[in-house]
C-alpha positions in Angstrom: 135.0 92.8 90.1 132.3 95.1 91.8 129.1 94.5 90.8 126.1 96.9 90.6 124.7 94.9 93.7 127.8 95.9 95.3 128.0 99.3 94.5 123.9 99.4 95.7 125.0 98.4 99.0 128.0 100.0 99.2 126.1 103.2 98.9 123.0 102.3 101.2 126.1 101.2 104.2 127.5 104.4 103.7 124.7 106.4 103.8 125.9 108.2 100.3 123.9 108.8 97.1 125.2 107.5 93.6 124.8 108.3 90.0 122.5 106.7 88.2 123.3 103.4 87.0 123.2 103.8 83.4 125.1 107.3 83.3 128.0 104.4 83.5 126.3 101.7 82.5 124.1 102.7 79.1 122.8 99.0 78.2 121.7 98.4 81.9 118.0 97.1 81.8 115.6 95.8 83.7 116.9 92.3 83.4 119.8 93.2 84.7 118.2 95.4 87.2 116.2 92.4 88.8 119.3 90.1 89.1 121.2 93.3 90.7 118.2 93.4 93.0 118.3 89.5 93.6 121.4 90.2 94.9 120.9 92.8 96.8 118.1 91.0 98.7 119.9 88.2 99.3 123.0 90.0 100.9 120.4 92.1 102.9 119.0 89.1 104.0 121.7 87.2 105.0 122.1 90.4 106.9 119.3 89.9 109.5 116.8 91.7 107.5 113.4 90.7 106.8 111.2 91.2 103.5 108.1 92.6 104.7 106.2 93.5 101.9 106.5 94.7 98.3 106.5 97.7 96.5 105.2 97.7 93.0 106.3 101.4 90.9 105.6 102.5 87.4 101.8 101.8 87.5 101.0 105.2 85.6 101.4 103.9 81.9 101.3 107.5 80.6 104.8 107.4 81.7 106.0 104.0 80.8 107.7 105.9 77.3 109.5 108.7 79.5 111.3 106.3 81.3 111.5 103.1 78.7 109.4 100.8 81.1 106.9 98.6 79.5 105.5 97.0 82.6 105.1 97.7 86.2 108.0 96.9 88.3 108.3 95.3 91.8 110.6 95.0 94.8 111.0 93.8 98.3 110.3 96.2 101.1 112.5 95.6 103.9 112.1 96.4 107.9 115.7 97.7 107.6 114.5 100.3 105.4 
């Protein structure tokens, strides 16, 4: 079975974009989104890369309703990136 994580990184090798998630996958949310990305880092880590800082996105709550976020979100920065 391929997983989201896998499709991420199958994408990111390949240096091709992808739909978004949830044009296939309506009920994808942000729980799912941070175990996709759990995976993701741990591939990528396993990898060689390094985590070398964070990126924190959706501070501007005047658009939290346009894309359904509630609360900022965060993810690892990598030096492969």
């Amino acid at each position: 079975m391929i997983t989201v994580a896998d499709a991420i990184l199958h994408a990111f090798d390949h240096g091709q974009p992808m739909a978004p998630i949830t044009d296939s996958d309506p009920g994808f949310d942000l729980p799912r989104a941070y175990q996709a990305q759990a995976m993701l880092t741990a591939t990528r880590l396993r990898r060689g890369a390094r985590v070398v800082g964070m990126k924190t996105g959706f501070t501007n709550t005047t658009i939290w309703d346009e894309y359904n976020v509630r609360a900022p979100i965060h993810g690892p920065v990598f030096d492969t990136t």
